[in-house]
C-alpha positions in Angstrom: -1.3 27.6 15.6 -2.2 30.0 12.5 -4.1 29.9 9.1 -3.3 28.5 5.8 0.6 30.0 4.7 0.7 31.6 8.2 4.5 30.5 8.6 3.2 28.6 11.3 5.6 25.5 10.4 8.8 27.2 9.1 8.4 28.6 12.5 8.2 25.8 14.6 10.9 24.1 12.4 13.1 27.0 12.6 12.2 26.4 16.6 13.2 22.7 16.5 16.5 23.3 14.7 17.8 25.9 17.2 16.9 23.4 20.1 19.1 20.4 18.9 21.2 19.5 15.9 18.9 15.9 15.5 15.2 16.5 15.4 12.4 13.6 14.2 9.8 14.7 12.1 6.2 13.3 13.2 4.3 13.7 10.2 0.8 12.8 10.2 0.0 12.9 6.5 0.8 10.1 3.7 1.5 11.3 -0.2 -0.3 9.1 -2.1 -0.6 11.5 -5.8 1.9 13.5 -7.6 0.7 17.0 -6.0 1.4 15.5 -2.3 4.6 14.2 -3.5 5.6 17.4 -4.9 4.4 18.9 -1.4 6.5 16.5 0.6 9.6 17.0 -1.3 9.4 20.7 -0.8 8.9 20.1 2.8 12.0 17.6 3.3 14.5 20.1 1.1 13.2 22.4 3.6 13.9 20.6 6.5 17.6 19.3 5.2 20.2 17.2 7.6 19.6 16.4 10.8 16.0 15.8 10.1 14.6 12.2 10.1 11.0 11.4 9.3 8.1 9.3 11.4 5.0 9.1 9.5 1.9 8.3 11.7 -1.4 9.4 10.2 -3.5 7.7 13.0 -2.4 6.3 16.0 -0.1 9.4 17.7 -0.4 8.4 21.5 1.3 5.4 20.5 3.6 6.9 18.3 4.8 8.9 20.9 4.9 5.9 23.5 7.3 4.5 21.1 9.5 7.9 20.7 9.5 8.7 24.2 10.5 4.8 25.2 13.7 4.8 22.7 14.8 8.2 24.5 14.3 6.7 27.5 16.6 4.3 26.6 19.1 6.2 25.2 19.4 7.8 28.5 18.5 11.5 26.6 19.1 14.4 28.9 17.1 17.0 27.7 17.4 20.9 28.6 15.6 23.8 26.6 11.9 24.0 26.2 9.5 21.7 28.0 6.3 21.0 26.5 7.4 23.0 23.1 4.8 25.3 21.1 1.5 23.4 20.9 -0.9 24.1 18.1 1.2 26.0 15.9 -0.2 24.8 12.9 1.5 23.5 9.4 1.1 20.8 6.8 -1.0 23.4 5.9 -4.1 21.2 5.2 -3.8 20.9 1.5 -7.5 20.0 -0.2 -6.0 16.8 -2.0 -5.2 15.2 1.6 -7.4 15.9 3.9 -10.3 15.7 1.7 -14.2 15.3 3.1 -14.5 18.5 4.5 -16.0 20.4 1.5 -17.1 23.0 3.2 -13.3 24.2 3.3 -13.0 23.9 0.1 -11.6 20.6 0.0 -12.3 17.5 -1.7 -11.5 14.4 -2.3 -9.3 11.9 0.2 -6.0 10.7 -1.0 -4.6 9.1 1.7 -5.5 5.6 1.1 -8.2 6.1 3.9 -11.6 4.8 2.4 -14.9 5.9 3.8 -16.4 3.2 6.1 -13.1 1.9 6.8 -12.6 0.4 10.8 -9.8 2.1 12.7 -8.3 -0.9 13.6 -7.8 -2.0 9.6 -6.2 1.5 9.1 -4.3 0.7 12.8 -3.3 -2.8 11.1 -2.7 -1.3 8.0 -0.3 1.6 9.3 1.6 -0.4 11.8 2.2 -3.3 9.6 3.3 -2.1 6.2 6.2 -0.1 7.6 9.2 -2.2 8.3 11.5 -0.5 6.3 10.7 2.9 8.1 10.9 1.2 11.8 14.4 -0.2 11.1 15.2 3.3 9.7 14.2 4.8 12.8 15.6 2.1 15.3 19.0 3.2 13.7 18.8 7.0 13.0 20.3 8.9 16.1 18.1 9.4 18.7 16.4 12.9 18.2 17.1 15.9 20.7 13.5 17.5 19.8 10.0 16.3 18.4 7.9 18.2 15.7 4.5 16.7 14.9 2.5 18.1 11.5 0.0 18.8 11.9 -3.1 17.9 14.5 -5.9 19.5 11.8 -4.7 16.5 9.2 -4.6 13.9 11.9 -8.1 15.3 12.9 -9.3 15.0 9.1 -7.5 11.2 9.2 -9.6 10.4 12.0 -13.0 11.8 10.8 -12.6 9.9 7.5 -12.4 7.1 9.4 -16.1 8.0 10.9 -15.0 8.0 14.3 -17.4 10.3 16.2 -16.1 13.5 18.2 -16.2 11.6 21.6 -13.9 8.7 19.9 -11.6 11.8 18.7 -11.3 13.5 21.8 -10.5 10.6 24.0 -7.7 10.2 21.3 -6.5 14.0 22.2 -6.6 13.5 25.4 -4.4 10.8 25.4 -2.1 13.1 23.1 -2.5 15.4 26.1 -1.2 13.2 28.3 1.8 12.7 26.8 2.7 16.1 26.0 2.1 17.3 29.9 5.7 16.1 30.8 7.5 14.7 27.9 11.4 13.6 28.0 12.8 15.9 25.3 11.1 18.9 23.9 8.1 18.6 21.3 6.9 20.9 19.4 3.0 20.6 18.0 1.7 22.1 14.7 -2.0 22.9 14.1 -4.5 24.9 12.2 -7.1 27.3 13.1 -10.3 27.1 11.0 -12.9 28.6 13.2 -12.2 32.6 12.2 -13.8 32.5 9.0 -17.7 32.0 7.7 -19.2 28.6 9.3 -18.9 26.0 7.1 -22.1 25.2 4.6 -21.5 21.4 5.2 -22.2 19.5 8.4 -18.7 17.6 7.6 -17.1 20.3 7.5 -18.8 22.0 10.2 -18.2 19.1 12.3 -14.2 19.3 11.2 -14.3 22.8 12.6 -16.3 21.8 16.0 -13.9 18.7 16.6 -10.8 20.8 15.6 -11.1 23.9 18.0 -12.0 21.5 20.9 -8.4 19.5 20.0 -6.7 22.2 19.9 -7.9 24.0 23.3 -7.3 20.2 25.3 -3.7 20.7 23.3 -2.7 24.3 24.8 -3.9 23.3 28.3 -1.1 20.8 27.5 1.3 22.8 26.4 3.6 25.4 28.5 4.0 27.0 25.4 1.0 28.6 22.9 2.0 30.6 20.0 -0.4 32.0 17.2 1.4 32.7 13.8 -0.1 35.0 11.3 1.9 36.9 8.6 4.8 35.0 9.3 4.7 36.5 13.1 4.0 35.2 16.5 2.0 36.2 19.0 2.4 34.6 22.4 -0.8 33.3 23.3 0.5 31.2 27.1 3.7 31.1 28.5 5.5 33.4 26.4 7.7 33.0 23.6 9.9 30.1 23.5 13.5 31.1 23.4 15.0 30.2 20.0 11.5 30.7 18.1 11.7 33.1 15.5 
């Protein structure tokens, strides 16, 4: 976990590729304008071979049902870090994604997630206009190591789809669950917002509140919590994991 440009995810990718040479991307963002674009091509000639790509902007306890099943089934045997570095922050919240929090200084939501929208038509809308990236998956090699990017965009995912902080948590939670004891090691990427000025906004005060409580259920998760600032980490629980740097 870290700020904005902390290093936070260049470390935990730098993490995932010393654990194993095939690592699946959980990313929880969508481009949908030519800045994201530009953002997500950067970040995949970062990540080069070995790296294959899951986008979930929603629904990650089932995302990671799914993941965990097809290792399962591939009867993975997984050594190395258990539980992997929990809010360590990337994505790097960029104001033309994650939008409605203007108290952060962003604006405007480009993720084809409309105000007033029901979760279950963005559910519906996720799960079924994907086939193309299921089949992809289905026949990529099965990954040796997890990264999800980035908890404070799926936070800002759920909040424009007004769900409440109760209805948010209960979705943590659940992510909680599944990181307690997961089948190959995961790594978990998140910001921290709450060391600044509070936020003018009630939005994006709210964003703030809803985030900080995420990421403390997270890192009771997690064997691992690592704060990145200056491009450094600072062991937070657990130590640092071996092969972060």
């Amino acid at each position: 976990m870290g700020g904005t440009r902390s290093g936070k995810s260049g470390m935990a990718q730098r993490w995932a590729e010393a654990v194993a040479p095939q690592r699946l991307y959980l990313a929880t963002c969508r481009a949908e304008d030519e800045e994201m674009n530009r953002r997500v091509a950067r970040h995949q000639a970062m990540r080069g071979p070995g790296w294959h790509c899951l986008e979930e902007p929603l629904d990650l306890a089932g995302a990671f049902d799914r993941i965990f099943a097809d290792v399962a089934q591939a009867g993975a045997t997984v050594t190395g870090v258990h539980g992997g570095l929990p809010a360590c922050v990337s994505a790097d919240m960029p104001a033309e994604v994650v939008g409605k929090v203007p108290g952060l200084g962003l604006s405007g939501v480009q993720l084809g997630i409309k105000p007033g929208m029901r979760p279950e038509m963005l559910s519906e809308m996720e799960h079924g206009a994907r086939p193309e990236q299921e089949a992809a998956q289905q026949s990529a090699p099965k990954p040796g190591v997890l990264l999800l990017d980035c908890i404070s965009l799926w936070i800002a995912n759920l909040l424009a789809c007004d769900l409440g902080q109760e209805d948010i948590l209960r979705k943590v939670s659940a992510l909680g669950e599944r990181l307690a004891a997961p089948p190959l090691p995961v790594a978990v990427v998140s910001a921290e917002t709450g060391l600044g000025l509070v936020p003018m906004s009630p939005l994006a005060r709210a964003f703030n509140d809803v985030l900080g409580l995420a990421n403390q259920e997270l890192a009771r998760a997690c064997h691992h919590v690592v704060f990145v600032s200056c491009g450094l980490p600072l062991p937070l629980k657990g130590g640092l994991p071996e092969g972060l740097c």
